[in-house]
DOROGU-847426 format. One record per residue (C-alpha): residue number from 1; residue in one letter; x, y, z. Coordinates in steps of 0.001 Angstrom, whole numbers, always signed. Layout:
! residues N
+-----+----+---------+---------+---------+
!   i ! aa !      xx !      yy !      zz !
+-----+----+---------+---------+---------+
! NUM !  A !       X !       Y !       Z !
...
+-----+----+---------+---------+---------+
! end
This chain:
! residues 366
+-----+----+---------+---------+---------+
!   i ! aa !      xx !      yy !      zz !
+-----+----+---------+---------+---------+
!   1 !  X !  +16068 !  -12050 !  +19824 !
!   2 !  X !  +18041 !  -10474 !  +17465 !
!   3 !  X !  +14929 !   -9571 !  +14430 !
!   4 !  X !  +13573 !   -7940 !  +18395 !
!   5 !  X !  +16055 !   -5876 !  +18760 !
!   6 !  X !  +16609 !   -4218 !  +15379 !
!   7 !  X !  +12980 !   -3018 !  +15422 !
!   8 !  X !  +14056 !   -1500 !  +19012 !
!   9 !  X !  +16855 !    -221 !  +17759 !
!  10 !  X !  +15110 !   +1549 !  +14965 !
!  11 !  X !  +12817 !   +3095 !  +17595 !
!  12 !  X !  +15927 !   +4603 !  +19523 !
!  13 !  X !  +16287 !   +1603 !  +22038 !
!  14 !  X !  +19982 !   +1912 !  +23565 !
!  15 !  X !  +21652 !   -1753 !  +24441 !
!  16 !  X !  +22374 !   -2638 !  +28212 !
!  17 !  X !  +25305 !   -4443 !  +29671 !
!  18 !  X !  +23136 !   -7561 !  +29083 !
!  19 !  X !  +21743 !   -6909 !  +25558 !
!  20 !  X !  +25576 !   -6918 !  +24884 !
!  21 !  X !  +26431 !   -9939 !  +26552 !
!  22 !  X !  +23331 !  -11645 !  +24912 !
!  23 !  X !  +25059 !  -10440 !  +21558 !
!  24 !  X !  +28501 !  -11708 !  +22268 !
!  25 !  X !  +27084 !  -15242 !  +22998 !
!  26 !  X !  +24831 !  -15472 !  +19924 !
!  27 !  X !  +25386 !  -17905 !  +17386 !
!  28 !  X !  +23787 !  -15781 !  +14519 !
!  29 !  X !  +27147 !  -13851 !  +13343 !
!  30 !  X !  +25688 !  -13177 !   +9972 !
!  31 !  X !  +22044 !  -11351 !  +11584 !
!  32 !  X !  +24235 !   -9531 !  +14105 !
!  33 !  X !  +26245 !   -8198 !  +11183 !
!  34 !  X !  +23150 !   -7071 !   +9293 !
!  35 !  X !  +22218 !   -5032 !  +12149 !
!  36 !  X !  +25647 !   -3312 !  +12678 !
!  37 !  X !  +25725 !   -2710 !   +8847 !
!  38 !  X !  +21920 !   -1196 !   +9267 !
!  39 !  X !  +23002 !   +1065 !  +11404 !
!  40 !  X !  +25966 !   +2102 !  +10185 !
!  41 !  X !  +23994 !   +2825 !   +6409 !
!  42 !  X !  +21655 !   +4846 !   +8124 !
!  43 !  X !  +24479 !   +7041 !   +9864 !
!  44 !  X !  +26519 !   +7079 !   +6518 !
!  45 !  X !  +24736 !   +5954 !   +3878 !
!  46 !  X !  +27372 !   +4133 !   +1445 !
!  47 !  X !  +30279 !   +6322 !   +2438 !
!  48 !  X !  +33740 !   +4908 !   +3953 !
!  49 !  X !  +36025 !   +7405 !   +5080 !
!  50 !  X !  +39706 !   +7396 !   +4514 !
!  51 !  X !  +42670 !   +9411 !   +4754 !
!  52 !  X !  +46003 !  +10247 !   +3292 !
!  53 !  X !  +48235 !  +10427 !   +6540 !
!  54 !  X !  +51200 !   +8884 !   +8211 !
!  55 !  X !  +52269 !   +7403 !  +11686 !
!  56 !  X !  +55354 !   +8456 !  +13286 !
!  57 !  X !  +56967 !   +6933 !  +16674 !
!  58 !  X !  +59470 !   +9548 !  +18301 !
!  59 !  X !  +60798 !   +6900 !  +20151 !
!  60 !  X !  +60484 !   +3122 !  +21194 !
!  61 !  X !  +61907 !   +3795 !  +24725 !
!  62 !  X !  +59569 !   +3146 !  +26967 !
!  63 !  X !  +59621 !   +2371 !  +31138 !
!  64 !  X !  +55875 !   +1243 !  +31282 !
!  65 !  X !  +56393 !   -2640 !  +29928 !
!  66 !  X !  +53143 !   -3317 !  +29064 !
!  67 !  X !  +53218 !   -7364 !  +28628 !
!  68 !  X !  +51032 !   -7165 !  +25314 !
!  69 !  X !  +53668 !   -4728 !  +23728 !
!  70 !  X !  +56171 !   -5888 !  +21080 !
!  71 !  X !  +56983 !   -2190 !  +19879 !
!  72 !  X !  +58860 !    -681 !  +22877 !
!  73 !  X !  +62123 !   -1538 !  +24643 !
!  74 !  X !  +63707 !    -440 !  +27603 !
!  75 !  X !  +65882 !   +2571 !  +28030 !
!  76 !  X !  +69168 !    +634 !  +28001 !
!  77 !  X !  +68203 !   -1712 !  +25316 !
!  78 !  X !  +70625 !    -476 !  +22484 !
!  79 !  X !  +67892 !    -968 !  +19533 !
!  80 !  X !  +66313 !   +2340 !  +21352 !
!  81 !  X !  +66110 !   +4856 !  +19338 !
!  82 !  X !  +64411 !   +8992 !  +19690 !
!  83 !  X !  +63743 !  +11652 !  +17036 !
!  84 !  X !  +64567 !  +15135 !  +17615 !
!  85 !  X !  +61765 !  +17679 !  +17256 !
!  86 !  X !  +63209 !  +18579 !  +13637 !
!  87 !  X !  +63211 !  +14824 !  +12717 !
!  88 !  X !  +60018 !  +14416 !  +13299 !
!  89 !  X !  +59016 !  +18021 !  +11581 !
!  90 !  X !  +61382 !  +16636 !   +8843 !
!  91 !  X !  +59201 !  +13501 !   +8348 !
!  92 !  X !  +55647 !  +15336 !   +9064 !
!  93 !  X !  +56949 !  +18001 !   +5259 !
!  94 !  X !  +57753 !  +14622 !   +3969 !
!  95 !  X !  +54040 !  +13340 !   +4257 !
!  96 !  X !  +52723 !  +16699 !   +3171 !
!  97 !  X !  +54795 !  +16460 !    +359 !
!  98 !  X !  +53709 !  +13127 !    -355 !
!  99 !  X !  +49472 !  +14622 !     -54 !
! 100 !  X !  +49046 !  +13766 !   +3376 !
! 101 !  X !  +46601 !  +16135 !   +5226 !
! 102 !  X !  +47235 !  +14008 !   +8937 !
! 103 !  X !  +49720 !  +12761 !  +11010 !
! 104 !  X !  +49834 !  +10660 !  +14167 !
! 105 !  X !  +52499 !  +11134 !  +16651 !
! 106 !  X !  +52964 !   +8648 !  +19617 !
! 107 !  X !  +55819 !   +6783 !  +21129 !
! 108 !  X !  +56835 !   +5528 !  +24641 !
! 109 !  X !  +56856 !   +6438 !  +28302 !
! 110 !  X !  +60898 !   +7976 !  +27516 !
! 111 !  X !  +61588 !   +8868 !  +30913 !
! 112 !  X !  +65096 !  +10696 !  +29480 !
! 113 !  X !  +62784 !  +13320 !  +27387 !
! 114 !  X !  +61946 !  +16665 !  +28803 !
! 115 !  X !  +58563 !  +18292 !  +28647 !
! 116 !  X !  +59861 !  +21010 !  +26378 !
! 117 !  X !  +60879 !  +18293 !  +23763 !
! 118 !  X !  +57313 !  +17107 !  +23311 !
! 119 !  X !  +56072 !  +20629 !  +23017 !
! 120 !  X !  +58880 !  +21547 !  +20594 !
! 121 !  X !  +57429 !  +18476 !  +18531 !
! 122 !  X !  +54567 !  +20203 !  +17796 !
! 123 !  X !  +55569 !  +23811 !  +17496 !
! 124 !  X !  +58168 !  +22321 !  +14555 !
! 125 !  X !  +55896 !  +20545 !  +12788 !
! 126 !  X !  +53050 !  +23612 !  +13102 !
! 127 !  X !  +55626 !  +25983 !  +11759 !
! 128 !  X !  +56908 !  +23656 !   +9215 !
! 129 !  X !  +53409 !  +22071 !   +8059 !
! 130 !  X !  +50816 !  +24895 !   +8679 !
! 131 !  X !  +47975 !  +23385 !   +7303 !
! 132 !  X !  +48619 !  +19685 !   +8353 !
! 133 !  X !  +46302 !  +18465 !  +11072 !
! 134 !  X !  +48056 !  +17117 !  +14107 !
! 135 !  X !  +46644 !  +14249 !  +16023 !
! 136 !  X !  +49393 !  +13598 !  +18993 !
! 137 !  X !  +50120 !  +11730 !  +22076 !
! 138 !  X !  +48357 !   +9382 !  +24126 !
! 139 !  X !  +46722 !   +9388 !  +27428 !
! 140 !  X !  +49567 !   +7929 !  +29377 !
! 141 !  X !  +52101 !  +10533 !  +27288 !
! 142 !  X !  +49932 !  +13297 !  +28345 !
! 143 !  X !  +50044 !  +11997 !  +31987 !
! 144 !  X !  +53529 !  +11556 !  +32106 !
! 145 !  X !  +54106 !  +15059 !  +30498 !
! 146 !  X !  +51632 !  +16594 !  +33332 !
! 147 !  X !  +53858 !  +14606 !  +35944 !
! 148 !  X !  +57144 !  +15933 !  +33974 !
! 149 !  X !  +55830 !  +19471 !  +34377 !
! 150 !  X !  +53936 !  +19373 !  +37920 !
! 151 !  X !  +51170 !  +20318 !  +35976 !
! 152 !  X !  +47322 !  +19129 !  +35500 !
! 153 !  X !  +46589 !  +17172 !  +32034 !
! 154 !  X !  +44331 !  +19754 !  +31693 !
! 155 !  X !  +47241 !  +22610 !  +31493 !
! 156 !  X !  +49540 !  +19769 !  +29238 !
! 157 !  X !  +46660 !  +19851 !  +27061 !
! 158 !  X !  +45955 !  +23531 !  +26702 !
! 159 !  X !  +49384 !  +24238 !  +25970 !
! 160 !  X !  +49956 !  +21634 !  +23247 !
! 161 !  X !  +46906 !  +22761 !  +21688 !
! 162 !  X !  +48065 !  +26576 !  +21785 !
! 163 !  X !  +51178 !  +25098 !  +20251 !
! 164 !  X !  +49089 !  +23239 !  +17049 !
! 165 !  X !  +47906 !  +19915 !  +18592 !
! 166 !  X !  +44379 !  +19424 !  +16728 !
! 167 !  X !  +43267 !  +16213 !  +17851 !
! 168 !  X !  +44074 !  +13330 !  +20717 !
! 169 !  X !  +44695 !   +9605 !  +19270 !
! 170 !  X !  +42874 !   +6935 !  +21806 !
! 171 !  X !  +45942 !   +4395 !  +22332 !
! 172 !  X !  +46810 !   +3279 !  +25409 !
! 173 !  X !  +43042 !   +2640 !  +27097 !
! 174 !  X !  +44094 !   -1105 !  +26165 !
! 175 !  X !  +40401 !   -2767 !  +28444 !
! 176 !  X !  +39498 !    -456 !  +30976 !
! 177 !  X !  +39555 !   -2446 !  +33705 !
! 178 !  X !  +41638 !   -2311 !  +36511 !
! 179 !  X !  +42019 !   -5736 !  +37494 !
! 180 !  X !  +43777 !   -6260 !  +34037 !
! 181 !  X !  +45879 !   -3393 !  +33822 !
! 182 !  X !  +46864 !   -4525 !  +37280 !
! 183 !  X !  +48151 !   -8418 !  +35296 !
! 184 !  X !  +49223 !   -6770 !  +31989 !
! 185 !  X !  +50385 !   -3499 !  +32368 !
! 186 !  X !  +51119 !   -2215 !  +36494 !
! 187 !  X !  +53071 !    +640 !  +35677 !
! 188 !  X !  +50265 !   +1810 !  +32720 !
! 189 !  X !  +48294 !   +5219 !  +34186 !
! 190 !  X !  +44923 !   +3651 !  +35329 !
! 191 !  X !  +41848 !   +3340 !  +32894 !
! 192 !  X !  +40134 !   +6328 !  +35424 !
! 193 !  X !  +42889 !   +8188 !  +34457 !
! 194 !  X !  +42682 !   +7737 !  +30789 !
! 195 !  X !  +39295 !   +8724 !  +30980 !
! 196 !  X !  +40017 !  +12189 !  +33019 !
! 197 !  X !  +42696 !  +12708 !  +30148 !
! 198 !  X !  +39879 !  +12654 !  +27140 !
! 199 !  X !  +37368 !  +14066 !  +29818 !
! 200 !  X !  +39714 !  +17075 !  +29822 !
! 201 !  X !  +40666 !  +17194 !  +26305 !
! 202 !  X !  +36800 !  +17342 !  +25217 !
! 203 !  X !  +36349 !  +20350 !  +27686 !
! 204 !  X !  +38904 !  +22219 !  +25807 !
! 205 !  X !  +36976 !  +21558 !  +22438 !
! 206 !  X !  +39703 !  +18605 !  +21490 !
! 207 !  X !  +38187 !  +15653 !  +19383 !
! 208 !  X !  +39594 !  +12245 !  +20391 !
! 209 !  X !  +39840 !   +8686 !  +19543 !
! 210 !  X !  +39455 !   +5609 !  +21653 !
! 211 !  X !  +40547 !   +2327 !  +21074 !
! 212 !  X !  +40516 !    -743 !  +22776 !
! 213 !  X !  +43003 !   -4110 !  +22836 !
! 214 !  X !  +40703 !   -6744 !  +22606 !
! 215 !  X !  +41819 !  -10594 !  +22407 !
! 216 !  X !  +44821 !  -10443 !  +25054 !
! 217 !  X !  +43921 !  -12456 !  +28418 !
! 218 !  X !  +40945 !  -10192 !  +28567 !
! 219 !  X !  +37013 !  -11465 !  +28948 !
! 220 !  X !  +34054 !  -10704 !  +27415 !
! 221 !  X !  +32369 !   -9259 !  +29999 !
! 222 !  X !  +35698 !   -6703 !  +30547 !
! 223 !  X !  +34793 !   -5817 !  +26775 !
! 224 !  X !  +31649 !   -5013 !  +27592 !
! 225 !  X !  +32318 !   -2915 !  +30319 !
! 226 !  X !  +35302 !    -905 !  +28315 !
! 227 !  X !  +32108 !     +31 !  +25521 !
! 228 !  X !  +30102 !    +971 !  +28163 !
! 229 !  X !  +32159 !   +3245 !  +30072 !
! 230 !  X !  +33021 !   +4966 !  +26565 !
! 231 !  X !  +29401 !   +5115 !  +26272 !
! 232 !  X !  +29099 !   +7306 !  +29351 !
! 233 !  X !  +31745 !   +9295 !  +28723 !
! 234 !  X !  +30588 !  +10216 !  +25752 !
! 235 !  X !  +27282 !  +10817 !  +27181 !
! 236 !  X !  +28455 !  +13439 !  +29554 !
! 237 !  X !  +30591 !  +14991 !  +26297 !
! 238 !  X !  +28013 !  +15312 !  +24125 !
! 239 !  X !  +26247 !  +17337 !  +26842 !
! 240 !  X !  +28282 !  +19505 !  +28662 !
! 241 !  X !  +31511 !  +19911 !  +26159 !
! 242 !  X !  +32593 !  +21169 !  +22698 !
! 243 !  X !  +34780 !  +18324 !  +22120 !
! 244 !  X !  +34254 !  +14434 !  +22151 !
! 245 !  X !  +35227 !  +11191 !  +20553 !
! 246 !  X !  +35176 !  +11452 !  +16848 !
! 247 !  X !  +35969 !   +7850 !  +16560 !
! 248 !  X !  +36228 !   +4319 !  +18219 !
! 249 !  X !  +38788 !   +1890 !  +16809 !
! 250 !  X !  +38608 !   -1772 !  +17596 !
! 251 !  X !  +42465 !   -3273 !  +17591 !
! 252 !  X !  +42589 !   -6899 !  +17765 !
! 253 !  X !  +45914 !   -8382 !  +19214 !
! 254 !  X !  +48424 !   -9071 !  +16933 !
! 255 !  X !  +50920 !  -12050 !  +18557 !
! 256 !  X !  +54248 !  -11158 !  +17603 !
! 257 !  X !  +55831 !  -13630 !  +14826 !
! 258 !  X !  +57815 !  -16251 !  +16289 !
! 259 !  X !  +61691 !  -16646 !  +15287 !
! 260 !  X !  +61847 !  -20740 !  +17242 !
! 261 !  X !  +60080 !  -23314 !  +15521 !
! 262 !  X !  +58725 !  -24781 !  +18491 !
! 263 !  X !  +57367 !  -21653 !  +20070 !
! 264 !  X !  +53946 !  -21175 !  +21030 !
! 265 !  X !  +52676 !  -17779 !  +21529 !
! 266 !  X !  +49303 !  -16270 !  +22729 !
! 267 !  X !  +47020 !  -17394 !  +19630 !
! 268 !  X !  +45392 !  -14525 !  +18039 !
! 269 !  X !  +41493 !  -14280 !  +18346 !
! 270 !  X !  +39793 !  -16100 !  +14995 !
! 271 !  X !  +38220 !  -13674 !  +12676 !
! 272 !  X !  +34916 !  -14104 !  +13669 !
! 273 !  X !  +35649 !  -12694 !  +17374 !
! 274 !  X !  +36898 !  -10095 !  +15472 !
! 275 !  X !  +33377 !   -9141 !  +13441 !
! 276 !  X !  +31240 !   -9746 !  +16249 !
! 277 !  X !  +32989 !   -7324 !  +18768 !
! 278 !  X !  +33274 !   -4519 !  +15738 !
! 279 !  X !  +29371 !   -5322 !  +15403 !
! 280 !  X !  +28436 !   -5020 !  +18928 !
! 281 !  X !  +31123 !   -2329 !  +18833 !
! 282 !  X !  +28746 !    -186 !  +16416 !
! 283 !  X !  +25681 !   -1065 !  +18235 !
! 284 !  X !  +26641 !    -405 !  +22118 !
! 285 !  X !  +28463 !   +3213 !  +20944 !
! 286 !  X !  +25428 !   +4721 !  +19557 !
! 287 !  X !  +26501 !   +8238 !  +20542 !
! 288 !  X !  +30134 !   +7910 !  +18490 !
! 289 !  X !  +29648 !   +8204 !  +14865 !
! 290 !  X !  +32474 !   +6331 !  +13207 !
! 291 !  X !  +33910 !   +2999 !  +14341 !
! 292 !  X !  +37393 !   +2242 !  +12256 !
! 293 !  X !  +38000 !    -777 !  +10501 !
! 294 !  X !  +42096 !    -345 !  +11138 !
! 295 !  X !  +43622 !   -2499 !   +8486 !
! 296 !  X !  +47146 !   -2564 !   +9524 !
! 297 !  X !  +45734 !   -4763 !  +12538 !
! 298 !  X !  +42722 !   -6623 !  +10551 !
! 299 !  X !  +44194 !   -7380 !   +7469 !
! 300 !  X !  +42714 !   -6146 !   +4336 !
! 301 !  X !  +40732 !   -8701 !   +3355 !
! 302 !  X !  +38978 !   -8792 !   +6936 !
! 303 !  X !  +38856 !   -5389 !   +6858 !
! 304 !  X !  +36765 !   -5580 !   +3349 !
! 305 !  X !  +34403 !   -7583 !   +5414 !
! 306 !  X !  +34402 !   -5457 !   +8344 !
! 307 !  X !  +32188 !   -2706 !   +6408 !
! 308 !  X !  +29591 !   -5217 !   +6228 !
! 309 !  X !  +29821 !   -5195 !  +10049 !
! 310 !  X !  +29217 !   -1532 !  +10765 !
! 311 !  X !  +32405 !    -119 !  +10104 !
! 312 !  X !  +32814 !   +3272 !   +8174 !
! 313 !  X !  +36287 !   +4085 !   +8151 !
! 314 !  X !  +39474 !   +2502 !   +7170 !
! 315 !  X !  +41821 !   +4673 !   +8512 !
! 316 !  X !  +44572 !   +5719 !   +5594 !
! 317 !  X !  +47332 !   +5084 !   +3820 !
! 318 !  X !  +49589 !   +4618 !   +6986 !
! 319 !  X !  +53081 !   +5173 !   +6362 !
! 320 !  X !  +55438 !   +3043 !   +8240 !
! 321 !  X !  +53315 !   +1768 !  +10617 !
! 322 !  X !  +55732 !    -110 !  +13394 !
! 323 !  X !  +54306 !    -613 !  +16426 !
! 324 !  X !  +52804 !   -4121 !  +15126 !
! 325 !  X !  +55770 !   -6724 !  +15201 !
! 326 !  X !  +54437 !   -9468 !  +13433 !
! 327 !  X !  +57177 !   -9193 !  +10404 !
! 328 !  X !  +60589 !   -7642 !   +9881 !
! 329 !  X !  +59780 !   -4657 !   +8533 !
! 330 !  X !  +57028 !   -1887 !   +9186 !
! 331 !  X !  +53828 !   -1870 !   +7251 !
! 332 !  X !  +54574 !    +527 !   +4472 !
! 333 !  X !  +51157 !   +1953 !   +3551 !
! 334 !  X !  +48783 !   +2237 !    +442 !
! 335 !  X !  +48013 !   +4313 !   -2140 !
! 336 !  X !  +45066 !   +6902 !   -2291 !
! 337 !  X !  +43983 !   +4909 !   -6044 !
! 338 !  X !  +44548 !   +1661 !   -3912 !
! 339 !  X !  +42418 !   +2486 !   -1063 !
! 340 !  X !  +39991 !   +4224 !   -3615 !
! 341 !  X !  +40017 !    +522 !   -5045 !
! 342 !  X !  +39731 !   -1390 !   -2136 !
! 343 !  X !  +36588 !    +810 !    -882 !
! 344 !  X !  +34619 !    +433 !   -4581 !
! 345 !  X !  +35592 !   -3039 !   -4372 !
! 346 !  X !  +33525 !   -3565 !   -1153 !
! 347 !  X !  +30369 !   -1561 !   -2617 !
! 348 !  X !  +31039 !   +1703 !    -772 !
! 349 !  X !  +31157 !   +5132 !   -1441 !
! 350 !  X !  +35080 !   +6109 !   -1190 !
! 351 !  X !  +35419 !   +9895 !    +970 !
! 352 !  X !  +38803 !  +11160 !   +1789 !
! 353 !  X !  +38345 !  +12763 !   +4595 !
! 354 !  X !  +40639 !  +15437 !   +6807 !
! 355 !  X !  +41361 !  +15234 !  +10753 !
! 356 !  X !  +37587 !  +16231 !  +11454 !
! 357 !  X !  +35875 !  +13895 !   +9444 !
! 358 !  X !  +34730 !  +16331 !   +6809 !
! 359 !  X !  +35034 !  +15377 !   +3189 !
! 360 !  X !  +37635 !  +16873 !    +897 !
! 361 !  X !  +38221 !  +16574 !   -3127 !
! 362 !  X !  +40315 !  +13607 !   -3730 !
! 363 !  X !  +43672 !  +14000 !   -5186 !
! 364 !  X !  +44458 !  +12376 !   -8317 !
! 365 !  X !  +46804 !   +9302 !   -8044 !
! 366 !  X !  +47712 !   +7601 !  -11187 !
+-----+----+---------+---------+---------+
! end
């Protein structure tokens, strides 16, 4: 089945619902890979993108209460915490500072925070960091900012973006489905309306990510359908809109680590789970070119092993990264000469890369 299908993909032959499901219950891990690394060669040769950028979280507040998050806590919880607009400008000159071309701004549903605050965010850090790209707030922030304002998403959107917002980050899609955002996150906008949030950022030319939350009480076949309805979207994108998902990024749940001896939490998925859905990943989203390999979530080692799997991109050197609470302390990040590293070490072609995905000279890191 599977020596099949690479000569149809080679001949332009898109995967169906079943070709996927066929894939997801084949025991040949190692041929499935081959494929997924095919076609990711042929889209970018030996290349791996990275970049030199840094995650910052306004706030942990959040009202939603997703059951899969260990990031957030409640508005009265007194380990809450928010940033003021010249905080977070204050941390976005410390990245430049530090070579950083990107930053990613997200945080919680903060029911306490005015719309002005979020828009003040992003005037700061435009005035303060002129040339940094900006890649900000979620689909359910940029719902609850249109409900905040009695506005559209559509009008949220076009005003953040006169204010400096480049790009949209995909969090909070989690599995489109509705029946499990109805058992693990109720108060979460609804996957239709995270959709009509990216729909409406790619008519106003904004690039966005998507994501999905893969090995948390879902099922395969909700996988599946969450690839294909990014498919579609996509689709209708491509053809009728400047903007449209630059990038699809695969985040495996990470089980928070326990502090009782005798606790058992939700297992995490086994590594192979983890290849085969960034395979099939690559081969069902034919239409987005980069699928990220996101090695605060993978691991590095996995996430070596993930290029071979038809990942290009590795994300970047990830500053502080806290919304994964599987330790004490945030991820702190990696060097542009280690990430150079890690990349040669895998046989790749190392490109740093800005907000857009187009190459730029590396910086020298000693």
């Amino acid at each position: 089945m599977l020596s099949q299908l690479q000569n149809q993909l080679s001949q332009g032959y898109r995967l169906t619902p079943a070709d996927a499901l066929s894939l997801f219950q084949s025991p040949d891990i190692f041929a499935l890979g081959a494929i997924a690394e095919k076609t990711a060669l042929a889209l970018h040769h030996q290349n791996v993108y990275y970049s030199v950028n840094r995650h910052i979280n306004y706030t942990n507040i959040c009202s939603i209460g997703c059951t899969f998050c260990h990031f957030s806590c409640s508005p009265q919880d007194p380990a809450g915490y928010v940033l003021t607009p010249a905080q977070v400008a204050q941390l976005a000159s410390q990245a430049v500072q530090a070579q950083a071309t990107e930053i990613h701004i997200v945080g919680g549903i903060n029911p306490d925070l005015p719309y002005d605050y979020y828009l003040s965010i992003i005037k700061e850090v435009r005035q303060n960091c002129p040339s940094l790209h900006i890649k900000a707030f979620t689909a359910p922030e940029i719902i609850d900012l249109a409900q905040k304002s009695s506005q559209s998403p559509s009008q949220v959107l076009a005003q953040l973006q006169s204010q400096g917002l480049n790009t949209l980050p995909g969090g909070g899609a989690e599995i489109l489905s509705d029946k499990y955002f109805a058992q693990n996150c109720p108060k979460k906008p609804t996957p239709e309306q995270w959709l009509e949030v990216h729909r409406a950022a790619h008519a106003l030319g904004i690039p966005t990510n998507a994501t999905m939350l893969f090995g948390y009480q879902e099922t395969i076949q909700q996988r599946i359908d969450h690839l294909f309805q990014l498919r579609d979207l996509q689709d209708q994108s491509l053809t009728q809109h400047q903007g449209s998902f630059q990038c699809f990024v695969p985040l495996p749940y990470i089980p928070p680590r326990s502090t009782t001896a005798n606790a058992d939490p939700t297992p995490s998925i086994d590594a192979l789970d983890q290849l085969r859905t960034i395979a099939i990943s690559r081969l069902v989203l034919d239409n987005i070119p980069h699928i990220k390999a996101f090695w605060p979530m993978l691991g590095l080692k996995l996430t070596q092993v993930a290029l071979c799997f038809g990942c290009d991109d590795i994300d970047g050197t990830v500053t502080e990264y806290r919304v994964v609470k599987n330790s004490d302390q945030p991820i702190t990040g990696l060097t542009i000469h280690q990430l150079h590293r890690f990349i040669c070490q895998a046989r790749r072609q190392p490109v740093l890369r800005d907000g857009f995905y187009n190459p730029i000279p590396p910086y020298n890191n000693d």
